[in-house]
C-alpha positions in Angstrom: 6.7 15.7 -54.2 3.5 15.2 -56.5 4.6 12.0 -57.8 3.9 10.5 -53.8 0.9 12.5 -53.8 -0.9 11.3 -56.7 -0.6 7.4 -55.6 -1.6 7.8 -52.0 -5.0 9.5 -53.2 -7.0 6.4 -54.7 -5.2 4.2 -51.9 -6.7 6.4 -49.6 -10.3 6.0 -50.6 -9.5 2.3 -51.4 -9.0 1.7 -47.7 -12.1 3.9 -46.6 -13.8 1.4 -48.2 -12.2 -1.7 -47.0 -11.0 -1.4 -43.6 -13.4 -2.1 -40.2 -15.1 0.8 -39.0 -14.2 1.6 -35.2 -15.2 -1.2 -33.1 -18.5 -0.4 -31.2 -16.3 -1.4 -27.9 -13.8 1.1 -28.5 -14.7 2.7 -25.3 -15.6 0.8 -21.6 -18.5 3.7 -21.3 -19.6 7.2 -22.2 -17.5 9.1 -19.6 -14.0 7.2 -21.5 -15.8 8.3 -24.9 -16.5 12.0 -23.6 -13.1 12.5 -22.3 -11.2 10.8 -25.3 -13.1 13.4 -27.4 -12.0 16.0 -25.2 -8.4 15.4 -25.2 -8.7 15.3 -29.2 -10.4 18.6 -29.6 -8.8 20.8 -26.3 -5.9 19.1 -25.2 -5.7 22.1 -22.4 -8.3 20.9 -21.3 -8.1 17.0 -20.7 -4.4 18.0 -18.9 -6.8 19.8 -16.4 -8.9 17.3 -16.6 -6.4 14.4 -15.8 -4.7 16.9 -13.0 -8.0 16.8 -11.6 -8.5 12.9 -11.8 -4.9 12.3 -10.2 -5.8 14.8 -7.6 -8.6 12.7 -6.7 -6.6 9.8 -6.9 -4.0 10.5 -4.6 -6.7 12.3 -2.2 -8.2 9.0 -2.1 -4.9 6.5 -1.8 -4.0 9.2 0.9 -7.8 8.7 3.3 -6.5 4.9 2.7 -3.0 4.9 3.7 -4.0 7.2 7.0 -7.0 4.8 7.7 -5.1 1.5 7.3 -2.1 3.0 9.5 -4.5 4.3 12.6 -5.0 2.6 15.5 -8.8 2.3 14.2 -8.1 0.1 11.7 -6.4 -2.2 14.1 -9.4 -2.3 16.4 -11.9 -3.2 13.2 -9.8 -5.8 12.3 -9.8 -7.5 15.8 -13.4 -7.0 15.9 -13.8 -8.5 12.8 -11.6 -11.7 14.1 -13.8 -11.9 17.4 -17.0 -12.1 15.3 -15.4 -15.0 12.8 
């Protein structure tokens, strides 16, 4: 077991030294960087966190579908026609 050990060690702080450090683009924006962190450190509490997103998500998709199957959306689009 200590003969793989012993190896590894210098390789270790060999490719500290050599590989890139994490791309400054690693993340599209602060929010992506604050909740990548999150999940990392309390991974309870991103899965709330991402129940939360989907909940918003589907809450949205949902004003969507019910707008783009009434008999409003219909009438906006005709109205938009007539004006063209």
């Amino acid at each position: 077991m200590i003969g793989w050990f012993l190896p590894l060690v210098p390789i270790y702080f060999i490719l500290g030294f050599v590989l890139d450090e994490k791309p400054k683009d690693l993340y599209e924006n602060e929010e992506e960087e604050t909740f990548w962190r999150t999940a990392r450190n309390r991974p309870d509490v991103s899965a709330v966190d991402l129940k939360r997103r989907f909940r918003s998500i589907d809450r949205r998709i949902q004003s969507m579908e019910s707008y783009m199957t009434s008999k409003r959306f219909k009438l906006d689009r005709d109205l938009r026609s007539l004006e063209d």
